[in-house]
Each structure stands twice: as C-alpha cells, then as structure tokens.
C-alpha positions as CSV (number, residue, x, y, z in Angstrom):
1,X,17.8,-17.9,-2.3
2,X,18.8,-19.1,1.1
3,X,21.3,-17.6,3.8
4,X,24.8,-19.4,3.9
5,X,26.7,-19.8,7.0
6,X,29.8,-19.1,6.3
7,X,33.7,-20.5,8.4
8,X,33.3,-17.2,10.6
9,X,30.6,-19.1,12.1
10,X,31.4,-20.0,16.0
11,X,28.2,-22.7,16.8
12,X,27.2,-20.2,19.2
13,X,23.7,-21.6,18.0
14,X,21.9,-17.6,18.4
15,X,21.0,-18.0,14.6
16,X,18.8,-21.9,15.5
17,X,16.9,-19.8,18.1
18,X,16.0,-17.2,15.5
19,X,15.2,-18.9,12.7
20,X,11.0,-19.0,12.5
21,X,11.1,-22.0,10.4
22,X,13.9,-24.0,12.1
23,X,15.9,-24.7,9.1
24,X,19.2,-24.0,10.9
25,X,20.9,-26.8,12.5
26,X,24.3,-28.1,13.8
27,X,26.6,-29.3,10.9
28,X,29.7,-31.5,11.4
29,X,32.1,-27.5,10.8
30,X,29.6,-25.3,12.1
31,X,25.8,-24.4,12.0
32,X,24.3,-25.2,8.6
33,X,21.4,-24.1,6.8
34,X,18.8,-26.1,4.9
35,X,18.1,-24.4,1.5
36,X,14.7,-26.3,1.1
37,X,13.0,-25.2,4.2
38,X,14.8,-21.4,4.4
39,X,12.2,-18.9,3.5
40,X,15.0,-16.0,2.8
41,X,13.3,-13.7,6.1
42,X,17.1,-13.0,7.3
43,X,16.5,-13.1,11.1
44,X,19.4,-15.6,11.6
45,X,21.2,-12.7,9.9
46,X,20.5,-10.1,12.4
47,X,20.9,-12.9,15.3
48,X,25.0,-14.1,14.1
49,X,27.2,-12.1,16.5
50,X,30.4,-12.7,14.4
51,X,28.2,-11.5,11.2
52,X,29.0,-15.6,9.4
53,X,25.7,-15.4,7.9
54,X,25.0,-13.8,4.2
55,X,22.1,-13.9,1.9
C-alpha cells in the first residue's frame, strides 16, 4: 500500500527530493502521492518535518 500525505502537509517539497522513484508531486492542497508508481520504501516518511506522511 502506498504512503498518504496527509493536511499537516506544508509543500515544503523535502518528501519530492526523497522519494527514489519520484512518485511525489505538487497537488492543488499539498504534496500528493501517486499510488501506482509508490514502491512502499518510506523515505518520504523519514524526510516530512511536520510528520504529514503515513503508510
């Protein structure tokens, strides 16, 4: 299953420079992820300073 972003999220952007696969991008809210090309490794996790990211 992929990582959500959740509201807590600020579009500081730190989870996009993580991400190995580059399935995080800006959304219209805040960042988004895209469930198809996620592969669950959590480094965006790790990266969100405001912790908006969950598995």
């Amino acid at each position: 299953m992929a990582h959500k972003i959740t509201d807590e999220c600020v579009s500081c952007g730190a989870c996009a420079a993580e991400c190995p696969v580059s399935a995080i991008s800006a959304g219209d809210a805040h960042y988004e992820v895209d469930e198809a090309a996620c592969i669950d490794c959590g480094a965006c996790e790790g990266a969100c300073p405001t912790g908006a990211i969950q598995a």
